[in-house]
N, C-alpha and C positions, 0 to 999 in steps of 0.2 A: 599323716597322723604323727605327732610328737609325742614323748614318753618322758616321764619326769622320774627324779628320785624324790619328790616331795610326797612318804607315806610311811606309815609306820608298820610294823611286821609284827604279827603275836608270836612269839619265838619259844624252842624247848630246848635248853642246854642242858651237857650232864657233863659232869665232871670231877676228878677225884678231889679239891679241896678249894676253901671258898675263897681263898684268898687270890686266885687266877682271874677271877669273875670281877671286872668292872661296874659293879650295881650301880654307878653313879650314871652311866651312861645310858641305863634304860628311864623310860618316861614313869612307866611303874612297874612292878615285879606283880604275880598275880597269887604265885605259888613257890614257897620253899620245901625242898624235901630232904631228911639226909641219911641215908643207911652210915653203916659201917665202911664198907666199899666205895660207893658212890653218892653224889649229892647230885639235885636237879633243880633247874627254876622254869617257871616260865612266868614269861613278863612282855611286854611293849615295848619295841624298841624301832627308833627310826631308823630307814634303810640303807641312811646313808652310812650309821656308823659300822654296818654289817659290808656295804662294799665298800669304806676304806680299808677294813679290814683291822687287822690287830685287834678285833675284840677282845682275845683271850690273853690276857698279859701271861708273859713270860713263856710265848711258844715262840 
């Protein structure tokens, strides 16, 4: 049995400001949320950009 990266992931980030967040790299967003403290998305995103990794600029 063979395994592929070819699939998309419905994902939930949180984090403290929008500017970390690559929105360009998901396929759609589903959901934006923002308190005072914290802001959240969730969106569609392919698998691959989640195991290159560096999704979150500037960590």
């Amino acid at each position: 049995m063979s395994s592929t990266d070819d699939f998309f992931v419905r994902a939930y980030l949180s984090f403290d400001a929008w500017k970390y967040i690559p929105r360009e790299r998901f396929e759609w967003i589903e959901e934006w949320h923002a308190d005072s403290d914290r802001k959240y998305l969730v969106g569609v995103i392919h698998f691959r950009e989640i195991k290159e990794g560096e999704l979150v600029e500037g960590e």
